[in-house]
C-alpha positions as MATLAB code, in Angstrom:
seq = 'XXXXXXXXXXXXXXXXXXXXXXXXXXXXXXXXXXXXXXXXXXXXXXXXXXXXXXXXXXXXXXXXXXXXXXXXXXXX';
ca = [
     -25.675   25.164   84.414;
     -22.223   24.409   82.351;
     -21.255   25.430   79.007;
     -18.811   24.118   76.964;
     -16.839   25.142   73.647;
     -14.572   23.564   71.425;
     -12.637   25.460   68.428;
     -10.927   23.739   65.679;
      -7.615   24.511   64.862;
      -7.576   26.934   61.855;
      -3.605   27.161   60.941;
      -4.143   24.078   58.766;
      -4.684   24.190   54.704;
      -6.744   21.203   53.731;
     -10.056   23.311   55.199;
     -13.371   21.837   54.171;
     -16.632   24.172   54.098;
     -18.067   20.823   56.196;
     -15.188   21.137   59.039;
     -16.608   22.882   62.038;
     -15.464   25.907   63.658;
     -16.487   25.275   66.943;
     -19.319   23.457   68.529;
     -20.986   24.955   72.059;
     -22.993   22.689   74.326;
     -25.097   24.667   77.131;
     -27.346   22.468   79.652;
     -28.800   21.994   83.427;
     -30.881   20.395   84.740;
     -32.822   20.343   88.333;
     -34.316   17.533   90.132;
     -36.735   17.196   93.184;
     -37.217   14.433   95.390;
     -41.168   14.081   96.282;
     -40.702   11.306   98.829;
     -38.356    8.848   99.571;
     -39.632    6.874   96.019;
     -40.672    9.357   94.057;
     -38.046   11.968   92.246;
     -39.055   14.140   88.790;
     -36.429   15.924   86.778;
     -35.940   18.290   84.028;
     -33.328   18.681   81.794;
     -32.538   21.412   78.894;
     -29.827   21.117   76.155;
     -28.753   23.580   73.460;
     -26.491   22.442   70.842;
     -24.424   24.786   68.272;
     -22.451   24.179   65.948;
     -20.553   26.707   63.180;
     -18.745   24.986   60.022;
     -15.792   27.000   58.265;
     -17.936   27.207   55.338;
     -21.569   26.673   53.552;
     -21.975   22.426   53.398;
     -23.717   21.196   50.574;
     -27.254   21.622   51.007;
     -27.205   23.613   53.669;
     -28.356   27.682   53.536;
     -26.337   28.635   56.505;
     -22.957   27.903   58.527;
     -24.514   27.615   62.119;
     -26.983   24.853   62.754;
     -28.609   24.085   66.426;
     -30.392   21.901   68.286;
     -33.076   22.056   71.554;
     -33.494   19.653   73.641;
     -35.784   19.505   76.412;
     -36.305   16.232   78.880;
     -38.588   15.804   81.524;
     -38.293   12.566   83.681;
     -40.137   10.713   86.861;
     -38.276    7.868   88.839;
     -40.040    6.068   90.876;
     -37.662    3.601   93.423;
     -38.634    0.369   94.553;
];
């Protein structure tokens, strides 16, 4: 498991309501080998982001994402 952050800088005066104030990116993911051909996998993801301001169109300043993968390799 691994998260991650990024902040903007916020000592500058040309700020936007669309620039972001920081982004986060949490994930893991486990896999398990069957056999010796056969290996399945999962994977989750959880995006976040927080903007300095209200964009247009938007009714918040956080937005997020899930994502969820499940995969099966098979190896010739």
């Amino acid at each position: 498991m691994e998260a991650v952050r990024r902040k903007a800088l916020l000592g500058t005066s040309l700020v936007s309501p669309t620039d972001e104030k920081y982004n986060e990116n949490i994930y893991g993911n486990i896999s398990y080998d069957l056999n010796h051909a056969v290996r399945f996998a999962v994977e989750y993801e959880r995006l976040t982001t927080s903007h300095l301001g209200i964009p247009p169109g938007s009714t918040d300043n956080k937005g997020h994402a899930d994502r969820f993968q499940v995969s099966a390799i098979y190896f010739f």
